[in-house]
Structure formats: C-alpha cells, structure tokens
C-alpha positions as a Python dict, from the first residue, in 0.01 Angstrom:
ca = {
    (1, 'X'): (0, 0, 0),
    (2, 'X'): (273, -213, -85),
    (3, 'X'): (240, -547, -333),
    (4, 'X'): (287, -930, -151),
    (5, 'X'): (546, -983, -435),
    (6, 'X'): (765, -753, -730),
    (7, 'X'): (814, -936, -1027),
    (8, 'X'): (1001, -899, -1321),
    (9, 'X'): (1084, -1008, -1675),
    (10, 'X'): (1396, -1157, -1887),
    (11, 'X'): (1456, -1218, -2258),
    (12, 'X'): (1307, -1598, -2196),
    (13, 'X'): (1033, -1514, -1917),
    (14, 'X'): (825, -1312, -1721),
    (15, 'X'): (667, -1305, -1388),
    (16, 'X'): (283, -1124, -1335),
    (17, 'X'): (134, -1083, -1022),
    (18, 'X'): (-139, -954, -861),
    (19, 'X'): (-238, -907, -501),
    (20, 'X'): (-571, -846, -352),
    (21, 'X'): (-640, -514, -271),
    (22, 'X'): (-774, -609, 84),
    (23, 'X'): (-682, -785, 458),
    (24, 'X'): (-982, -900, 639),
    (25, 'X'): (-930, -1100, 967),
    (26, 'X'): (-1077, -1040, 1330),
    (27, 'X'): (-874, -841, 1577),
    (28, 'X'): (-939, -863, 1980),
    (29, 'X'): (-770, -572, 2228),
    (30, 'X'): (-713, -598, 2548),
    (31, 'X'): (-750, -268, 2717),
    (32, 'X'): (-555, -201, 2972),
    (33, 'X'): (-508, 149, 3247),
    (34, 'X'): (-324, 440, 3136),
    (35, 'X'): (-380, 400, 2761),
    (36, 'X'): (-207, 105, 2697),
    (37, 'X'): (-335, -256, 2502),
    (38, 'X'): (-237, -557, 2392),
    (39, 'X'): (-393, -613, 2046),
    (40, 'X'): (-344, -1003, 1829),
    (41, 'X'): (-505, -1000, 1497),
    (42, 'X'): (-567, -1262, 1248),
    (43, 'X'): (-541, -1062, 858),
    (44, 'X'): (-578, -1265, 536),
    (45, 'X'): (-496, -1179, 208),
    (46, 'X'): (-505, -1349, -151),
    (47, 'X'): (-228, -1373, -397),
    (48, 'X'): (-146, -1513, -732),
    (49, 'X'): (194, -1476, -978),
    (50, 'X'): (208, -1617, -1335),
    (51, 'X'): (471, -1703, -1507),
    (52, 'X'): (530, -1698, -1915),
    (53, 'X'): (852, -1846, -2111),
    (54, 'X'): (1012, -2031, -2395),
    (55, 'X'): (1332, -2170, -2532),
    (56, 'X'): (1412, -2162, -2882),
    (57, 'X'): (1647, -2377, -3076),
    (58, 'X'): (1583, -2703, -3264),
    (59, 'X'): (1251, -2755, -3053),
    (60, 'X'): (1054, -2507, -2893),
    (61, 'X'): (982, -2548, -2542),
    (62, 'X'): (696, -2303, -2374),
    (63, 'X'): (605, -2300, -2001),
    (64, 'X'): (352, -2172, -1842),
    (65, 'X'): (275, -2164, -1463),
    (66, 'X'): (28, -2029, -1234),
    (67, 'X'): (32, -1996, -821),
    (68, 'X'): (-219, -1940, -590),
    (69, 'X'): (-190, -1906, -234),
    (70, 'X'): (-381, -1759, 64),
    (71, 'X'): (-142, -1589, 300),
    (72, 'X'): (-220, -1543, 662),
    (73, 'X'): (-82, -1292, 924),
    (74, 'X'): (-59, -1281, 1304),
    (75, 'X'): (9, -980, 1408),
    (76, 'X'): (76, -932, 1821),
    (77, 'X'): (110, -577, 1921),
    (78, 'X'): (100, -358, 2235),
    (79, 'X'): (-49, -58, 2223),
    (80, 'X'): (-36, 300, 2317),
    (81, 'X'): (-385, 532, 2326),
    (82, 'X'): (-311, 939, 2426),
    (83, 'X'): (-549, 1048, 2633),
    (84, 'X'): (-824, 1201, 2417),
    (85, 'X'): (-1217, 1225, 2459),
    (86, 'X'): (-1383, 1126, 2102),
    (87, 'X'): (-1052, 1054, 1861),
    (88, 'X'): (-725, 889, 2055),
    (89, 'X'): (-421, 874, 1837),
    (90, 'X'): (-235, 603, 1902),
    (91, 'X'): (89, 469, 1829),
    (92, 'X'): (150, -2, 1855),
    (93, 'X'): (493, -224, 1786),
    (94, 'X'): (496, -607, 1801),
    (95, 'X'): (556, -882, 1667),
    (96, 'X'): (372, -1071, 1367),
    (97, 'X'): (407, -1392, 1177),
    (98, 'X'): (317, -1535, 831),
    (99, 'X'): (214, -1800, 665),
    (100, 'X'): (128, -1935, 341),
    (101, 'X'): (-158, -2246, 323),
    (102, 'X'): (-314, -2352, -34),
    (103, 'X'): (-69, -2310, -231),
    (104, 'X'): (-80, -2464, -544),
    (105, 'X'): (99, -2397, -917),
    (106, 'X'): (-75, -2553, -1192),
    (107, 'X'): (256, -2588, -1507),
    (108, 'X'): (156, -2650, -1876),
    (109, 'X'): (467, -2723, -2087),
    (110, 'X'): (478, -2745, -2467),
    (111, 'X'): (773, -2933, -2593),
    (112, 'X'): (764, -3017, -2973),
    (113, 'X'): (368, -2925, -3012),
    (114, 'X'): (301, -3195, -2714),
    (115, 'X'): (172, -3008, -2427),
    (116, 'X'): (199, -3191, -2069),
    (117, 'X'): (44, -3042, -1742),
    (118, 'X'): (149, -3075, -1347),
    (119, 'X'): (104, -2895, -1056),
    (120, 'X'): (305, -2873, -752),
    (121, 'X'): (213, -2745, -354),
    (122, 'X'): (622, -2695, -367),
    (123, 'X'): (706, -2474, -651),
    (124, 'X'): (1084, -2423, -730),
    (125, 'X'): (1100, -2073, -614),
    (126, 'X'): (929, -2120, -298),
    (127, 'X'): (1193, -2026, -26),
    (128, 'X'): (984, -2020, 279),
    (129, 'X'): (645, -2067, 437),
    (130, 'X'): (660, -1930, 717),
    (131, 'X'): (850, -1589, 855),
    (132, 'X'): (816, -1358, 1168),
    (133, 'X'): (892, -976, 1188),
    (134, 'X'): (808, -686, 1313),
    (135, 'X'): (507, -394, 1312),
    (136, 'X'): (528, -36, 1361),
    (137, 'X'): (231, 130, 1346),
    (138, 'X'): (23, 475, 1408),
    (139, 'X'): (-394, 537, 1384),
    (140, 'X'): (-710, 704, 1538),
    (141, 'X'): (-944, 524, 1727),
    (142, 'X'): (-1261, 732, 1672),
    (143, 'X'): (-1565, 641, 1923),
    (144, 'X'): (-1908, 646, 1709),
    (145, 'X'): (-2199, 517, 1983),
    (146, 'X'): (-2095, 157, 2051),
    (147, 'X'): (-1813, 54, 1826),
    (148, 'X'): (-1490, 260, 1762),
    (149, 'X'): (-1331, 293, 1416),
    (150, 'X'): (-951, 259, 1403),
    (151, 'X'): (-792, 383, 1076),
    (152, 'X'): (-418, 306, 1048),
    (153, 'X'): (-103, 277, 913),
    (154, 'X'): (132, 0, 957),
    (155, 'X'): (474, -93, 829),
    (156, 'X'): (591, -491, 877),
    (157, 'X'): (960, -570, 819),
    (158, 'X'): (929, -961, 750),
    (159, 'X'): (1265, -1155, 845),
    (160, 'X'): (1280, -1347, 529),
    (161, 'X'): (1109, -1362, 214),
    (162, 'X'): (871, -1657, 125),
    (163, 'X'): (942, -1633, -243),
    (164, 'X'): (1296, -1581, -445),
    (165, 'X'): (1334, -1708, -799),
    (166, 'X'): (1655, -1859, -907),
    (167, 'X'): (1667, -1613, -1198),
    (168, 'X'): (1591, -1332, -968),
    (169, 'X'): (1289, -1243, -1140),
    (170, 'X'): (1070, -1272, -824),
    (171, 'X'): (1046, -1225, -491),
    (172, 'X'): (860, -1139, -174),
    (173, 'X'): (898, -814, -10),
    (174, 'X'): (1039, -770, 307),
    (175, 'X'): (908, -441, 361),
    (176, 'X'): (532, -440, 378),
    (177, 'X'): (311, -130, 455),
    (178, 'X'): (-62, -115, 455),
    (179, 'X'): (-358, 108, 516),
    (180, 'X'): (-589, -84, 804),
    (181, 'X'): (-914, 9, 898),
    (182, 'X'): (-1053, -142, 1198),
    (183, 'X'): (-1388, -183, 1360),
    (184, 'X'): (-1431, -286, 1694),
    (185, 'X'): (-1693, -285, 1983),
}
C-alpha cells in the first residue's frame, strides 16, 4: 500500500522508483490456548530507483545511475485470534527487521562527450542496511478444508531509513503499510 522509497526531482536531477507490487516469503505460527500465537515470517520484496542529471557550464556533465536491491523482512509477532467458528478476526504486534542484500548501482557519466561507467554495492545515499521496528496489525483467518486464508493489514514503523540523499531528493519511508494475504495449513 505504501512505496519502499518517495523520490523527488530538482532543477539538475531526478530520482524514479519503482517497487514491486508484491511480498512473498513463508510464515510459520505457533498456536497456542486461548487464541493466542506467536507468528515469524520471512517477506521479500524487489526494488529499484534511477537517477537522471546534468551540469551545465563550459562542459556538460550527465549522470546517470541505476540501483537494484532485494529487501528482506523478519517480521516476529504475537498474536491474538477471537474466538470464532469459520472466520477469527484477529489482531498481532511485534517486532520486525530489515535488510537490504544485492544491492548494486550501475553509474554512466558523460563528461565532455566521453562517457565512463562504474558501479558501486555502496552508493552515496545509502544510509543504512539494516533497521528494526515495529508491526501493528489486524486480519481474518478464514478456515477453507485444510488450509486457512489470512487476509490482513499491517502497518511497520521502521526505526531508521535505509536510504536519504544528500540533496534530499530520496528517501526510505519509515512508515510502511501493506495488504498481506496469507495461506497456511
């Protein structure tokens, strides 16, 4: 529901992104008496940002960059169930943490009409790779035969962002919420 990263443009340059529509990861509950769980999941998601600019004066200089990084969450949540036959609402708060792996950033430059490429596992606006924070969240777990369905709706307030650009053009949102379907057996 909510984009890994906002981005932004200036006179000189301009951030894209683009975040994958979709978390897929295995989840495993522990079920314990009187409605309660303890739930640790393992989501991953794809990202990428671009980023466009150029300096004029007596040369031009152009830059081009573009990042790619798989992003992987870890979710640990206890979990409430209200005593329902067929569809339990149920409410879960944890923890979670995240990190980045693959990350790469390919750069083209054009200085003077001579173009020079580089890439970097450490680009410049890369703040952290790892962060922690915490999960509120509220579903259904429907029972269908032999496997339940578990629509929901959680919100993750991260503790720091993984990207901020110098120029403040982009960054990582703290504040993540996302529509989670789970199916379990």
């Amino acid at each position: 529901m909510t984009d890994f990263l906002n981005a932004a443009k200036s006179q000189n340059f301009t951030f894209t992104t683009s975040t994958n529509r979709y978390i897929v990861g295995p989840t495993a509950e522990l079920r314990l008496p009187f409605g309660l769980g303890v739930e640790v999941d393992a989501l991953y998601r794809r990202f990428s940002y671009n980023g466009a600019g150029g300096i004029s004066g007596i040369t031009t200089t152009l830059t081009t960059t573009e990042t790619t990084s798989n992003a992987w969450e870890f979710p640990l949540l206890v979990k409430y169930r209200f005593p329902m036959k067929i569809a339990r609402p149920y409410v879960d708060a944890g923890v979670a943490w995240d990190t980045l792996n693959g990350l790469t950033q390919a750069v083209t430059s054009t200085v003077a009409g001579i173009t020079s490429k580089s890439s970097t596992s450490n680009p410049a606006e890369l703040s952290n790779s790892t962060s922690r924070g915490f999960v509120l969240g509220v579903g259904l777990d429907i029972k269908a035969l032999v496997i339940h369905i578990s629509p929901e709706v959680r919100f993750t307030r991260w503790g720091a962002q993984h990207f901020v650009d110098p120029n403040g053009l982009l960054h990582s949102n703290l504040n993540q919420a996302e529509f989670l379907v789970g199916i379990t057996f």
